[in-house]
C-alpha positions as CSV (number, residue, x, y, z in Angstrom):
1,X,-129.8,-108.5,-88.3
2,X,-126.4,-108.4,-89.8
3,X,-127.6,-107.2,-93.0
4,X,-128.9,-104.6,-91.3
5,X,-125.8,-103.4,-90.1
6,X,-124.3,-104.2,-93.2
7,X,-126.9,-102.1,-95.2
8,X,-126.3,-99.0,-92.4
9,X,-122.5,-99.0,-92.9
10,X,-122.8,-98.9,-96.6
11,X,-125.0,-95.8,-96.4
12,X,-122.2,-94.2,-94.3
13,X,-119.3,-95.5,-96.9
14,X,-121.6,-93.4,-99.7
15,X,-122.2,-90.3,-97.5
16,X,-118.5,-90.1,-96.9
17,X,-118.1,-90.9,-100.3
18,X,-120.3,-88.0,-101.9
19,X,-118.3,-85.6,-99.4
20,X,-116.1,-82.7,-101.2
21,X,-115.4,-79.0,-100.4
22,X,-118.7,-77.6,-100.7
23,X,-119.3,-79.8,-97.7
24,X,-116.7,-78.7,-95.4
25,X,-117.9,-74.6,-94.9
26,X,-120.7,-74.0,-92.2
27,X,-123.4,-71.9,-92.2
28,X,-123.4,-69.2,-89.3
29,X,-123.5,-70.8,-86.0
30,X,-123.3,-74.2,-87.8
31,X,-121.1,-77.6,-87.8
32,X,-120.1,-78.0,-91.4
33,X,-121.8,-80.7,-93.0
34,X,-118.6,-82.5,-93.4
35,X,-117.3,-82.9,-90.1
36,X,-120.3,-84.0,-88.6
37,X,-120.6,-87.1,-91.2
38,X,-117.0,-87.9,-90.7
39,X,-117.5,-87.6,-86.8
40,X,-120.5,-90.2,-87.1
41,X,-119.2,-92.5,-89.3
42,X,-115.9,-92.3,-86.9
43,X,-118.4,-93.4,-84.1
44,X,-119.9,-95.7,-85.6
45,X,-116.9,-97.5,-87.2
46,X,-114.8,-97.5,-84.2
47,X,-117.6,-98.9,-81.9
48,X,-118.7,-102.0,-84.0
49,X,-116.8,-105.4,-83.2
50,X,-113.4,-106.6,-84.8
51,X,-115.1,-108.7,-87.4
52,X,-116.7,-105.6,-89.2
53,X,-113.3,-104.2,-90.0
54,X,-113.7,-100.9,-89.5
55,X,-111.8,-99.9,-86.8
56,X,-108.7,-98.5,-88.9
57,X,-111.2,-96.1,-91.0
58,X,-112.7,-95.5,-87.4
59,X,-109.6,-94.2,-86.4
60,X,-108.4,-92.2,-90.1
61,X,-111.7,-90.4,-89.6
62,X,-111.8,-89.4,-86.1
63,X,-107.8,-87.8,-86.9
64,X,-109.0,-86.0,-89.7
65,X,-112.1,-84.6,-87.3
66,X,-109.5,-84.0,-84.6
67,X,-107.1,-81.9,-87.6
């Protein structure tokens, strides 16, 4: 089950990683693309136990969703 969890965080470490500015402007009535990935992956991170080590990104990310 770990590897699970593992195999799910890496997939958000990627998506964040692919991000740029393309990502960041919303269609009409839409949440841009980058803000909702960054607002998951802050969820997610800061949610998971100690051991994962994630709670610092958790937090960078869900500052940058609050800016």
């Amino acid at each position: 089950m770990l590897a699970h969890a593992e195999e799910g965080l890496a997939y958000l470490d990627k998506a964040l990683a692919l991000l740029n500015n393309t990502h960041d402007a919303a269609a009409a009535g839409q949440i841009p693309i980058a803000l909702d990935t960054r607002f998951t992956a802050a969820s997610t991170f800061l949610a998971l136990p100690g051991f994962f080590n994630r709670g610092p990104r958790g937090n960078k990310l869900l500052h940058e969703v609050l800016n």
